[in-house]
LUMMIRO-424599 format. One record per residue (C-alpha): residue in one letter; x, y, z; residue number from 1. Coordinates in steps of 0.1 Angstrom, whole numbers. Example, Ala and Ser with C-alpha at 12.3 -4.5 7.8 and 13.67 -1.06 7.14 Angstrom:
2
  gugu     xx     yy     zz  vovo
     A    123    -45     78     1
     S    137    -11     71     2
//
This chain:
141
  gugu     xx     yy     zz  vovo
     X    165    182   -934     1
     X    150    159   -908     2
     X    130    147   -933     3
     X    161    137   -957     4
     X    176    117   -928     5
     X    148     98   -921     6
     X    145     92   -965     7
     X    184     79   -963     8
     X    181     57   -937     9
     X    149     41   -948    10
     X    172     35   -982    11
     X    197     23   -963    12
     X    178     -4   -949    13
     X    161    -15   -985    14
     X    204    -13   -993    15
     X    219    -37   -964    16
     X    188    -54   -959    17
     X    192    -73   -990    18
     X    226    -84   -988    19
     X    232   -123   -986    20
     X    233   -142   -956    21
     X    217   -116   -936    22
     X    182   -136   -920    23
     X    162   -104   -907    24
     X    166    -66   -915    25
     X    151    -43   -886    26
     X    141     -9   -902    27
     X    123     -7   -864    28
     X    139    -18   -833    29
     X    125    -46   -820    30
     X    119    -57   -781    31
     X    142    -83   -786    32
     X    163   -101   -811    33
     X    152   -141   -819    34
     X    170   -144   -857    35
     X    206   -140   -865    36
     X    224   -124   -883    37
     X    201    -95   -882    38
     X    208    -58   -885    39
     X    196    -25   -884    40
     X    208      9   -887    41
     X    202     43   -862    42
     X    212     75   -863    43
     X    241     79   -845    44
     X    256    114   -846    45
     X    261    146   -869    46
     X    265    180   -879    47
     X    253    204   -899    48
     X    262    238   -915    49
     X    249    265   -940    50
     X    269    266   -971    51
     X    256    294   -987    52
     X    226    312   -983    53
     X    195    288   -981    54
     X    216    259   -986    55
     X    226    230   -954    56
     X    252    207   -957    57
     X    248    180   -935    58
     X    272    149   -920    59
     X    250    122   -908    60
     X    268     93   -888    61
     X    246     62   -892    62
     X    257     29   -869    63
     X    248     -1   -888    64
     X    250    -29   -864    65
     X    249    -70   -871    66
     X    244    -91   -845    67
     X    253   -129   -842    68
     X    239   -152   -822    69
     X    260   -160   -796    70
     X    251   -195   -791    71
     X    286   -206   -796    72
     X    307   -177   -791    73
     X    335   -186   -814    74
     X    312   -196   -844    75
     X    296   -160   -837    76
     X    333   -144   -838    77
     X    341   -163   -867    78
     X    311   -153   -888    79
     X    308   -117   -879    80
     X    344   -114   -901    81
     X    326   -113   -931    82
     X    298    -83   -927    83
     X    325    -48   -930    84
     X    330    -66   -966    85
     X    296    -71   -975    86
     X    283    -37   -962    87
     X    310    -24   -980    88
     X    301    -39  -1014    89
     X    264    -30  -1009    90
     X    269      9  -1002    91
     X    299      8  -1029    92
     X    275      3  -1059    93
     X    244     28  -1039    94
     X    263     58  -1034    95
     X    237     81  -1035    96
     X    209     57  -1018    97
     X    186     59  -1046    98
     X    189     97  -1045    99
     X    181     99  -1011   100
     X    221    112  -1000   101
     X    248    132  -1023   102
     X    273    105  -1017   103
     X    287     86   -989   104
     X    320     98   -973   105
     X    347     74   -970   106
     X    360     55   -948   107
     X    339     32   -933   108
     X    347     24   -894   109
     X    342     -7   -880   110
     X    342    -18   -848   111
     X    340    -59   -838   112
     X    330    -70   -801   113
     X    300    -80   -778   114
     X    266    -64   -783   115
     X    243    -52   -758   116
     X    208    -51   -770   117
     X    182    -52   -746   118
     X    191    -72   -718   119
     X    212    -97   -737   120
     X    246    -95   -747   121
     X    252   -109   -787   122
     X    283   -108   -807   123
     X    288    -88   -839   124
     X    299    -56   -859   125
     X    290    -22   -860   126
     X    301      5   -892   127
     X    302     35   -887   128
     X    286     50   -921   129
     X    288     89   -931   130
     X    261    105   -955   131
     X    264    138   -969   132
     X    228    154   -973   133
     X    228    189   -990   134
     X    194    206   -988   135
     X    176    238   -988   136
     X    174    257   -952   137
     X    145    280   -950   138
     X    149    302   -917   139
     X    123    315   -896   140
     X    127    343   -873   141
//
């Protein structure tokens, strides 16, 4: 199942990394951050269950984070309002990632307010984005 996650989010990054107005897409964390808006997406939390016998279900919690430069802090207030939308749109018409999820569970949280990243503090958005994964479990004893 590891293996689906990792296949999801790399889909999710080809996803949200195209969306307009976005300059840079991280599918690797960088040291720092030098072009904004940017994004990237992690992992966040989980859980997983057997269904039946040799079949997982799993809830993946994936933060996708967009910072703004916060040159100017009300500019970077101001034009973080638009990226819940456009995230929004983007996953709306790739609800299964290219194959890579069964669907994405609904709602979308998002969260506004500053953004520690590294030792700098930015200004943006961070969603809180659910995918469902069912796969095969084999068990070793």
């Amino acid at each position: 199942m590891s293996d689906a996650l990792d296949a999801a989010m790399t889909q999710l990054g080809v996803v949200l990394g195209a969306m307009s107005g976005l300059t840079r897409w991280y599918s690797d964390p960088p040291e720092a951050l030098a072009e904004f808006p940017c994004g990237m997406a992690f992992a966040n939390y989980g859980s997983l269950a057997v269904q039946s016998d040799g079949l997982g279900k799993g809830l993946h919690t994936v933060s996708v984070v967009i910072y703004q430069s916060r040159a100017i802090l009300p500019e970077a207030i101001d034009a973080a309002k638009v990226w819940p939308y456009r995230i929004f749109a983007a996953l709306a018409g790739h609800l299964r990632l290219n194959s890579t999820v069964d669907t994405i569970v609904w709602p979308m949280a998002y969260k506004f307010g500053p953004l520690q990243y590294g030792s700098e503090v930015h200004y943006g958005v961070t969603c809180d984005i659910t995918l469902k994964i069912m796969a095969a479990v084999t068990c070793a004893v």
